[in-house]
C-alpha positions in Angstrom: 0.0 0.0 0.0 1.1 3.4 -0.9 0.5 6.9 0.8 -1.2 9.5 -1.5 2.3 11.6 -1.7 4.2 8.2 -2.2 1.6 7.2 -5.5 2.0 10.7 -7.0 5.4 10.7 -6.7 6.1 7.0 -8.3 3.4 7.8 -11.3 5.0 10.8 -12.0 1.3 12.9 -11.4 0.2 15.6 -9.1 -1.6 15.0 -5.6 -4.3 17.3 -7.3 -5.0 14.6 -10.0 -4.8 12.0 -8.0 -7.2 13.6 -5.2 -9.8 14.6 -8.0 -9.4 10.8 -9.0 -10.3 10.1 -6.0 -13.1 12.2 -5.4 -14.6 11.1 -8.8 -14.4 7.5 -7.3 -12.5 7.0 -10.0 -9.9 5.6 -7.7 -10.3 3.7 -4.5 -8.7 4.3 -1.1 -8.0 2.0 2.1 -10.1 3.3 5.5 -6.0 4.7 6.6 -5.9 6.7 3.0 -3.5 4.0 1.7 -3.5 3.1 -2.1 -3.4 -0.2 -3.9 -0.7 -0.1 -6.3 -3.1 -2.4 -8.4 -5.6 0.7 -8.2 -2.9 2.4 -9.5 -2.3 0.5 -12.4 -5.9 0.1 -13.1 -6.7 3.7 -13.6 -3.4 5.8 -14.4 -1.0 2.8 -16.2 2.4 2.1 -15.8 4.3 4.3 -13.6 6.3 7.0 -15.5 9.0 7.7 -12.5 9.8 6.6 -9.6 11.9 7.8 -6.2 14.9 5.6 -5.6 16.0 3.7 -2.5 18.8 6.1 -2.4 22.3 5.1 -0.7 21.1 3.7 2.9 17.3 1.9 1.8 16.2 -0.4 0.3 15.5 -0.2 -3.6 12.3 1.1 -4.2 10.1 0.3 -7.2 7.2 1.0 -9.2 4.8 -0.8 -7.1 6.3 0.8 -3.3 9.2 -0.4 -1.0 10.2 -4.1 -1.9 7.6 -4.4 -4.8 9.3 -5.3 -8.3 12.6 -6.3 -5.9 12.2 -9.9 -5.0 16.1 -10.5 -4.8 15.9 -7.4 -1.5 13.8 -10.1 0.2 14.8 -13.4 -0.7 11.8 -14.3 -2.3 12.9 -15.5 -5.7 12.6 -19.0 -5.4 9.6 -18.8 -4.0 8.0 -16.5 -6.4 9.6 -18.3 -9.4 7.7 -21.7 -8.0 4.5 -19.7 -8.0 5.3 -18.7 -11.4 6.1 -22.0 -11.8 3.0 -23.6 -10.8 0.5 -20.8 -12.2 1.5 -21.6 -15.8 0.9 -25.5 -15.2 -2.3 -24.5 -13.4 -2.9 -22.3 -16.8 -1.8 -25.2 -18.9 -4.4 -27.1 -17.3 -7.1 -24.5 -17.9 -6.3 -24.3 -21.5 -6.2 -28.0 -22.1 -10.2 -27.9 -20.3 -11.0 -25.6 -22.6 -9.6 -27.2 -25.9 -11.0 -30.4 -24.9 -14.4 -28.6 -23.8 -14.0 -27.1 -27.7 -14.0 -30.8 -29.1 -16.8 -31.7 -27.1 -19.1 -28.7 -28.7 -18.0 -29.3 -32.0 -18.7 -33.0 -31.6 -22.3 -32.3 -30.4 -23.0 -30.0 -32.6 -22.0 -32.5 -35.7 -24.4 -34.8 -33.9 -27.0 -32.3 -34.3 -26.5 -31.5 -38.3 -26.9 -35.2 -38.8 -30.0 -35.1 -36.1 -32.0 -32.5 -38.1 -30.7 -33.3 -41.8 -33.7 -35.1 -43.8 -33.5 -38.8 -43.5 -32.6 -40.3 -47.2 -34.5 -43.6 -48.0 -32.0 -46.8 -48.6 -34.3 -48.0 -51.0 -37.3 -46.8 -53.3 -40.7 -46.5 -51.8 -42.7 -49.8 -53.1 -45.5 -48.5 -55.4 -49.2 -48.8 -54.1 -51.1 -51.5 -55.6 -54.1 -49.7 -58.2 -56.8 -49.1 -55.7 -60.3 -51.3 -56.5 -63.0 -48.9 -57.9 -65.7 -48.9 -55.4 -69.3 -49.6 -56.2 -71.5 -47.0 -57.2 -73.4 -46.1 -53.9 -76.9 -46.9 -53.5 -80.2 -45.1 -52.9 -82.3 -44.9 -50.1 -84.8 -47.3 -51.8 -82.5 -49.8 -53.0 -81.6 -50.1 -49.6 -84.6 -50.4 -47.8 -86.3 -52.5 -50.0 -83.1 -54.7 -51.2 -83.5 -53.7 -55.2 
């Protein structure tokens, strides 16, 4: 977390920009007034300058003390297995997704052969002539059997 004077100084802008930022809730502040060097990223980019560690601190870098400097805290190795086991976590991701991929394109072939009209293997059989019916009846042949 950066104070207000620290962020102004390391993005190279004045605490009038960055208090009208904040004012516009264009950026967000901790409940102490401390800023997120994320937030910083987020809404004014890289940071143009920075102020050094100078002879007797610690370097200082884009992000605050320490930030940018693993090799000041011995964190290295440790970041470099995070590293390490985000892109095999990311690996796995993209692999899911690929194979998800296949699966859509699989089920959607299903479906073009689902809705395509069905073809006949073989020719309809004709329908035999139908038999001419007899001529219908009257009333009085009917009744009276003529």
């Amino acid at each position: 977390m950066l104070s207000q004077r620290q962020a102004a100084q390391t993005w190279g802008i004045s605490r009038s920009t960055l208090q009208r930022a904040i004012s516009k809730g264009n950026l967000s502040v901790s409940g102490s007034g401390k800023i997120d060097p994320s937030e910083m990223l987020r809404v004014f980019g890289a940071a143009r300058s920075g102020p050094t560690g100078g002879p007797h601190g610690p370097p200082v870098g884009p992000l605050g003390p320490g930030v940018g400097h693993p090799q000041s805290h011995g964190q290295e190795p440790a970041l470099e297995a995070e590293n390490k086991a985000l892109r095999a976590a990311l690996a796995a991701k993209e692999e899911l997704i690929a194979a998800k991929d296949r699966h859509i394109e699989d089920l959607s072939q299903a479906l073009r052969l689902l809705a395509a009209p069905s073809q006949p293997s073989a020719p309809p059989e004709p329908e035999p002539p139908a038999t001419p019916e007899p001529p219908a009846r009257s009333i009085w042949q009917r009744l009276f059997g003529l």
